[in-house]
VOGUVO-664008 format. One record per residue: x, y, z of N, C-alpha, C in turn. Coordinates in steps of 0.2 Angstrom, whole numbers, plus 5000, padded with zeros to 4 digits. Atoms other than C-alpha are relative to their C-alpha. Layout:
N
XYZXYZXYZ...
***
This chain:
473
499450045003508054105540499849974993500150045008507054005526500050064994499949975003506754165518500950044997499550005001508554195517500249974997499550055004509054045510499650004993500650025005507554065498500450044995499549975003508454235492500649984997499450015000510054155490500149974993500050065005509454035479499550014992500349995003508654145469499150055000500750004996506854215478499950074995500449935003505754345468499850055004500549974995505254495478499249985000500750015001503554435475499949965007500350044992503754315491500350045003499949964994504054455500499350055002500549965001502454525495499850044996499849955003502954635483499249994993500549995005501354685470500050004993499449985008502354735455499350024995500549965002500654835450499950064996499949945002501254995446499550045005500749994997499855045458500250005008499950004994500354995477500550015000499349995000502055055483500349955004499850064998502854895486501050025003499350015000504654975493500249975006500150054994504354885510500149944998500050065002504254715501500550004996499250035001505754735492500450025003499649984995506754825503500149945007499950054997506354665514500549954996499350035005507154565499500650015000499449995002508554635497500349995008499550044995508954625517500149955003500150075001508654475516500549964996499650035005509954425503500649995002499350044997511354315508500650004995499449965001513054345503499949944993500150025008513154325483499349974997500750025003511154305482499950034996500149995009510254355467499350025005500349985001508754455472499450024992500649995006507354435457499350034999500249995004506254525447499449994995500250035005504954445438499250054997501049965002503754555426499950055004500449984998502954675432500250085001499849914998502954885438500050015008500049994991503654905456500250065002499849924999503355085463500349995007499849974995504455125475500350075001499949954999505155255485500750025001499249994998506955245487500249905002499750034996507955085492500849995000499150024997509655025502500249944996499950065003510554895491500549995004499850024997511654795500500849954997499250055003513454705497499649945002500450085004513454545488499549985001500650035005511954535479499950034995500249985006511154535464499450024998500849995002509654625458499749964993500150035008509054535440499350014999500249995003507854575431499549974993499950045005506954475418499050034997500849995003505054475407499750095000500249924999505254685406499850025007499949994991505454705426500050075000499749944999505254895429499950025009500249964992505554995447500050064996500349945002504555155446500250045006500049974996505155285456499450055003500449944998503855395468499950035005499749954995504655505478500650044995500049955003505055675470500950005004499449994997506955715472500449945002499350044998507755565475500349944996499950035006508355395467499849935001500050105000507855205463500249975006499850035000509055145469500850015003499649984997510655175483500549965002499450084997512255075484500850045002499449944995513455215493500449945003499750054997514955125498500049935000500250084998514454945494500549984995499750025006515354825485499749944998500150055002515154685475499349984999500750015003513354715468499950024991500049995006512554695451499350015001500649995002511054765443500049984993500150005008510454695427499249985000500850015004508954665416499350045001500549994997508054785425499650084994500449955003506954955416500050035008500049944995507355105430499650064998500549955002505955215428499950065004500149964994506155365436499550045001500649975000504555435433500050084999500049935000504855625430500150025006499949974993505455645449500750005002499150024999507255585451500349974997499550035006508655495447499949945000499850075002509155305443500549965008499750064997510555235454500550085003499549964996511655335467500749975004499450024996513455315476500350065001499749944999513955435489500249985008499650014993514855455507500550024998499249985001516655445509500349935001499550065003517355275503499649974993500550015006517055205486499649955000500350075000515855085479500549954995499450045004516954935472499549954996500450065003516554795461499350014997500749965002514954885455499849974993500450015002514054785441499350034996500649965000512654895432499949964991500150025007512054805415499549974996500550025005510754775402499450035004500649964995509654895413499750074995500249945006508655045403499850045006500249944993508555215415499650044994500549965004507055315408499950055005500149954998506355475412500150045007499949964994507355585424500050074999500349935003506855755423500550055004499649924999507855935422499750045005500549964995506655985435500349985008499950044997507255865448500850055002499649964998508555945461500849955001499650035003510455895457500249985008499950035007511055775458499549934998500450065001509355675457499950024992500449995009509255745438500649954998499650045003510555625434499849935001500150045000510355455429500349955005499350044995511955365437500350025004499649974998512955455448500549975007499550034993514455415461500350075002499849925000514955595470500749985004499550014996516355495479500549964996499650045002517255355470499749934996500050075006517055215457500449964999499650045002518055065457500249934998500050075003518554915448499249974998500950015004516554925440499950024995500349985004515754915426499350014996500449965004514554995415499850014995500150035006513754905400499749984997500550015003512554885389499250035002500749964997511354995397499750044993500449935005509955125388499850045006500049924999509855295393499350034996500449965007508255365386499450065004500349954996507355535389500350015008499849994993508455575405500350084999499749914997509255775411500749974998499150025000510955675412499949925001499950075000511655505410500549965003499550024994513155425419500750095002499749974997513855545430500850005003499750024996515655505440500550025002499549964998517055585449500549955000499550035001518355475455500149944997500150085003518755305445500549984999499350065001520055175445499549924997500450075000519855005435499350014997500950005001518055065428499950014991500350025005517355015412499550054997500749965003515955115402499949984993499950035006515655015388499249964998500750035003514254985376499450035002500749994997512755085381499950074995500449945007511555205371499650045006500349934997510955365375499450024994500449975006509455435367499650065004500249934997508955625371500049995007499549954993509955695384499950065001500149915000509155845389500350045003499949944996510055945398500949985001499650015000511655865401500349964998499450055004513255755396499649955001500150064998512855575392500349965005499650024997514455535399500450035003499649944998515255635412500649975006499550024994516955615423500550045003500149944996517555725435500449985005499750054993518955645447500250055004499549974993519355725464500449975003499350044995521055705474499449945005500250054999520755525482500649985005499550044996521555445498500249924997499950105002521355255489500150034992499950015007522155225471499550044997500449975004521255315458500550024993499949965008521355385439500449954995499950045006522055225430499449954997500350075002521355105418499050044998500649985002519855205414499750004993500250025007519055135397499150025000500649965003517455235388500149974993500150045006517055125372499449974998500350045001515955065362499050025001500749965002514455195366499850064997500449965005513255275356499550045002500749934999511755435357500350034994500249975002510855525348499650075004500249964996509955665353500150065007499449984995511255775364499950075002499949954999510955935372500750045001499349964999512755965377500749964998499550035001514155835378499849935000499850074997514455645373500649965004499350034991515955615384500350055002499449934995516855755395500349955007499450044996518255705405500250095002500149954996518355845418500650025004499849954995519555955427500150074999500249935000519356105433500650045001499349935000520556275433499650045004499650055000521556275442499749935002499850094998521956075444499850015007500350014992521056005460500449965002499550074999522455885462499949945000499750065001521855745457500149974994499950045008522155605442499849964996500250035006521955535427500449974997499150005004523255465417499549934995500050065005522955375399499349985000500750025002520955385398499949954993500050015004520355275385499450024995500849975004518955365373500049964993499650065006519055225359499049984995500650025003517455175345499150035002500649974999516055285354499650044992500449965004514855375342499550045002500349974998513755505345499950064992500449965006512455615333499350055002500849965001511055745330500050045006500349974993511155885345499350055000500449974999509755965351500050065002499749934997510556125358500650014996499549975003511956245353500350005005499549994995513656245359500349965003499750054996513956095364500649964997499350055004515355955358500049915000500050085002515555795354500349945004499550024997517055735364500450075002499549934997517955865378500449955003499550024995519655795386500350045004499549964997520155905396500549975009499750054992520755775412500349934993499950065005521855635407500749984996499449965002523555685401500249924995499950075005524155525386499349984999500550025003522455515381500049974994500049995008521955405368499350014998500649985004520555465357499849964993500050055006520055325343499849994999500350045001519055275332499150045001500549984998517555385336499650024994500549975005516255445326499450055003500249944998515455615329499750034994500549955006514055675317499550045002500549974999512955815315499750044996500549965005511855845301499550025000500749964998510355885306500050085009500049964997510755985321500150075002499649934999511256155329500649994999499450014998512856195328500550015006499850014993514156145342500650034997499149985001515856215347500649964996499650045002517056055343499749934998500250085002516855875336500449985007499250034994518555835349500250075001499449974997519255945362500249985002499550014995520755925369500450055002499649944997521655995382500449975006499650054998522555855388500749984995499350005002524655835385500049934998499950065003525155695375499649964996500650055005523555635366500249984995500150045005523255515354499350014995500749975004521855595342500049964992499950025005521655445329499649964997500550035004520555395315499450005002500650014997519155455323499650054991500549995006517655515309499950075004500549915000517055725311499450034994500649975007515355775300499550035002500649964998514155905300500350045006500149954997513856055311500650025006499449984994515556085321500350064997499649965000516256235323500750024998499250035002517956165322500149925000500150075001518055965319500549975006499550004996519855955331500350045003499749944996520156075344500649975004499350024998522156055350500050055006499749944993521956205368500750015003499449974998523656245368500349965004499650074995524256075376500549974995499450015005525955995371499949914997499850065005526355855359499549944999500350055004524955785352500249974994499950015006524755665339499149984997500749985003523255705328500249954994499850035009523455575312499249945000500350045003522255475301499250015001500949994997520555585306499850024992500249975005519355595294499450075001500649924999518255805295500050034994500349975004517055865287499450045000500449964998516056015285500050055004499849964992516856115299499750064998500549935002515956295300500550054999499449954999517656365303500749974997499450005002519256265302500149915001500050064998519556075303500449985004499950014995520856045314500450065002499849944998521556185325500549995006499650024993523156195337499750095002500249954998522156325347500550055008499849964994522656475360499550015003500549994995521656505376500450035004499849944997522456675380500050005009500250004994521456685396500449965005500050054997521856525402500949975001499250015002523856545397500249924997500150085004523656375386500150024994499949995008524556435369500649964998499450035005525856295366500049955001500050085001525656145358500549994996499750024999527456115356499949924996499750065000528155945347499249994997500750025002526155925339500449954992500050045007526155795325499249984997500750015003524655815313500349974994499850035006524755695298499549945000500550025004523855595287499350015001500849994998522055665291499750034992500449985005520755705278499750065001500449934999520055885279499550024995500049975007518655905266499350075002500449964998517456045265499950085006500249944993517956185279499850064996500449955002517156345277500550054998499649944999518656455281500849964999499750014999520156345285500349955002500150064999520756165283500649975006499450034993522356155297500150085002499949944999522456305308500650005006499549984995524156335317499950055005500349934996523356465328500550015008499949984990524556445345500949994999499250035000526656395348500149924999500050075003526756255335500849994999499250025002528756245338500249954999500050075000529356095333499549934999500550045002528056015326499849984995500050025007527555925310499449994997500550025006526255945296500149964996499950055004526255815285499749984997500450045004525455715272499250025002500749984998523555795277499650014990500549965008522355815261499450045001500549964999521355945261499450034995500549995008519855985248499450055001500549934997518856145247499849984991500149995009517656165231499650075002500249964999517156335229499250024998500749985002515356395230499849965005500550064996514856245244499850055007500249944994514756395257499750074998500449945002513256525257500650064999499549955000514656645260500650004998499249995002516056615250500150044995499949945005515856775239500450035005499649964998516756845253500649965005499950044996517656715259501050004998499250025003519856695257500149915006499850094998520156485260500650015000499250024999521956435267499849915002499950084999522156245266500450005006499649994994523456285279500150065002499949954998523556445290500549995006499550024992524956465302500250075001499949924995525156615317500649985000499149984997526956675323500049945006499650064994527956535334500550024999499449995000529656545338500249964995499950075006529856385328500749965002500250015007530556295319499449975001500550035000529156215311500149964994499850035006528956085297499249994997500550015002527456075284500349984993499950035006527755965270499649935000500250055003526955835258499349995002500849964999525155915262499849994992500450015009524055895246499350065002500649965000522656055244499750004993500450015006521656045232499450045001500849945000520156185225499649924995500350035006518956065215499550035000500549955003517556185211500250014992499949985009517556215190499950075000500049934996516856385197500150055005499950004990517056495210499650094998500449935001515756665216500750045000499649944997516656835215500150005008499949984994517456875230500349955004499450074998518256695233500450014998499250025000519956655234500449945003499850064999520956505236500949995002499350015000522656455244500349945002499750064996523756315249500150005007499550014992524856385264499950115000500049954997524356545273500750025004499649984999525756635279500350055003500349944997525556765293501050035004499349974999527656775299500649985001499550035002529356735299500249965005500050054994529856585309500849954997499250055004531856535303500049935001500050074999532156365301499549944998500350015002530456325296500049974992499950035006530056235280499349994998500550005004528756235266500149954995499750055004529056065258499649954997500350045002528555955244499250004999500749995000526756005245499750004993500449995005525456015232499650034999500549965000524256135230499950004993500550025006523056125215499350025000500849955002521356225207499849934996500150055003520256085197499450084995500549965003519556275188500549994993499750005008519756275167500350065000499449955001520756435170500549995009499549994992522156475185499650055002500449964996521456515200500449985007499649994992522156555217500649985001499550034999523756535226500549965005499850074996525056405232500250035006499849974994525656525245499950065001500249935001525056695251500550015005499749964996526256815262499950025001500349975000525256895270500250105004499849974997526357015276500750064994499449995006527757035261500649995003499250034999529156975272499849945006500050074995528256825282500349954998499950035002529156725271500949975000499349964997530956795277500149935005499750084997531856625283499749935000500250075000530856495279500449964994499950035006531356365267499549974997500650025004530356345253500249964994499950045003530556205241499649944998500450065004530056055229499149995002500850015002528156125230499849984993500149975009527156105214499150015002501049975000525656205210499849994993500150025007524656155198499350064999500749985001523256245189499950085004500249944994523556405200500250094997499849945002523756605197500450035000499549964995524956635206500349945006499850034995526356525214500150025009499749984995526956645227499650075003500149935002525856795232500050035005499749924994526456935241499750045003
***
């Protein structure tokens, strides 16, 4: 009983015995702690390295952690730390070390964990070796609710926050540093008998060093029935991957996504597929930064009526932003899309690429800036500031600014405003600007690539400055 009240009020495992040596496996002596901890007590941590081998954490209470408190795990396969179905616990202050054998923090069964509390804790080495899903740092394989998830470090682990169903949950302020194997941040909702898929806010964290993805928002094909509505992906940053292929931000769960504010760089890295995909209806894709090593800076997967305005990309290895087709997947129509005021500078090949059924959808005010010779390959190379495929239509692209600023350009380049692949009545080619900055004319405002894709569009009050050719057939 005394030792109960001791807990309550504070009690360090230490009077439970516990050694914090790094040396004796002390998970008897906190494991007493902890069952020992009176409703809303505070289990403490002072100092020291405590090996354990797994422990049951219990509703209301609080682990804390202070003077560089680490739990060392050592038992192969499993984790720190198990709060399956519990509510109303916090972990802070603590250094989770998982020793090269498993993971950090677990929640599993079949009810969720509530009120979940996890913050200013550093989870270190969980290893790719380690059988899933002890290779992940954090994981819940049932439900996550009304908790959050903040200010933690992530460093040398396989995987970082893991989580399937969430309502109510936070993920806010935490750094990632080399992520070998998996996402930083990964979410993954299954159909749920209890509320689920609102209010889900991802903000305000940063990594480096990224094997595959800094946030993925997950459903699978087909849809498992469950939901997500109006994620919030907002001020995250992430830089530098370690592997190829991977992306920056995938939406693909979420439907009214907003996407804000992010910054995604990668200049020293492999290159990755996307800076942003989306493959969520309704997104909000805005003022987020793209630089370095992406394949494509905005991938649009054939979902309807985004609005992509005020991104800055740059660098893209392909096309900077793209309303893509995924044939396979029958996902070729981004319908009612509004791309407008974005910055595109540098793409290799393409700085807006209509690639999918962009009907009713508006190009606008975007600037685009290509200087010829910045690409090993641009002796063979034809730039389109704007590319656009066959849609039904209509469509509208006006008040676009493309600009060549190269003074020279190698043989074998070529330069255009508005690519032009087939006739889409009703459309319109307006206002725009296209412009060479070379001391002769060079390249042109429109290419047709066909000689009659230009058959029902309206074209009007361009100006081309500086160019060889306003119209080339």
């Amino acid at each position: 009983m005394l030792l109960s009240v001791f807990v309550l009020r504070g009690a360090d495992v230490s009077t439970f015995g516990a050694a914090g040596n790094g040396i004796v496996n002390d998970t008897a002596a906190v494991q007493s702690a902890i069952n020992a901890c009176g409703s809303n007590g505070t289990v403490t941590f002072t100092g020291g390295s405590y090996l354990v081998s797994g422990l049951a954490l219990k509703s209301n209470c609080t682990l804390a952690g202070s003077g560089g408190a680490a739990i060392i795990l050592a038992t192969a396969n499993s984790f720190i730390a198990d709060i399956s179905q519990l509510t109303n616990v916090r972990i802070t202050g603590l250094t989770l070390n998982s020793n090269g054998l498993g993971g950090g923090i677990i929640a599993q069964g079949y009810a969720p964990a509530q009120n979940i509390q996890i913050d200013h804790c550093v989870f270190r080495n969980v290893p790719a070796t380690a059988i899933f899903p002890a290779n992940l740092s954090l994981v819940s394989t049932w439900g996550f609710v009304n908790s959050t998830i903040q200010n933690n470090t992530f460093a040398n682990v396989a995987g970082g926050i893991w989580l399937t169903t969430v309502e109510n949950t936070g993920i806010l302020n935490n750094s990632f540093q080399n992520v070998t194997e998996g996402d930083a941040i990964y979410v993954a909702p299954n159909p749920a008998s209890f509320p689920s898929g609102d209010n889900l806010v991802i903000t305000g964290n940063a990594g480096s060093g990224l094997a595959r993805i800094g946030i993925e928002l997950f459903r699978p094909d087909p849809p498992n029935g469950s939901v997500l509505t109006a994620p919030v992906v907002q001020n995250n940053s992430f830089s530098n991957w370690t592997s190829p292929s991977g992306m920056g931000l995938s939406i693909t769960h979420g439907d009214g996504a907003i996407v804000s504010g992010n910054k995604i760089t990668n200049a020293t890295g492999p290159w990755q597929n996307a800076g942003i995909e989306i493959i969520v209806a309704h997104a909000q894709v805005t003022n987020n930064v793209i630089a370095g090593n992406f394949t494509e800076g905005i991938s649009i997967v054939g979902t309807s009526s985004p609005t992509v305005t005020g991104n800055i990309v740059s660098g893209a290895g392909d096309t900077g932003i793209i309303l893509a087709c995924d044939v396979a997947r029958d996902r070729c129509s981004s319908t009612n899309s509004v791309i407008s005021g974005n910055t595109v500078v540098e793409p290799q090949l393409i700085g807006i690429k209509l690639d999918n059924d962009w009907s009713n959808s508006l190009i606008s005010r975007n600037t685009i800036v290509r200087t010829a010779g910045s690409w090993p390959a641009d002796n063979t190379v034809i730039f389109a500031g704007i590319h656009q495929s066959p849609a039904p239509g209509p469509g509208v692209i006006d008040s676009n600014v493309v600009i060549q600023q190269g003074i020279t350009w190698p043989g074998g380049f070529w330069f255009c405003g508005v690519d032009v692949n087939s006739s889409m009545p009703g459309s319109s080619i307006t206002n725009n600007t296209v412009r060479s900055d070379t001391p002769y004319n060079f390249g042109s405002g429109l290419i047709d690539n066909t000689g009659s894709a230009l058959t029902g569009w309206i074209v009007s009050g361009n100006t081309y400055q500086n160019l060889w050719m306003a119209v080339n057939w």
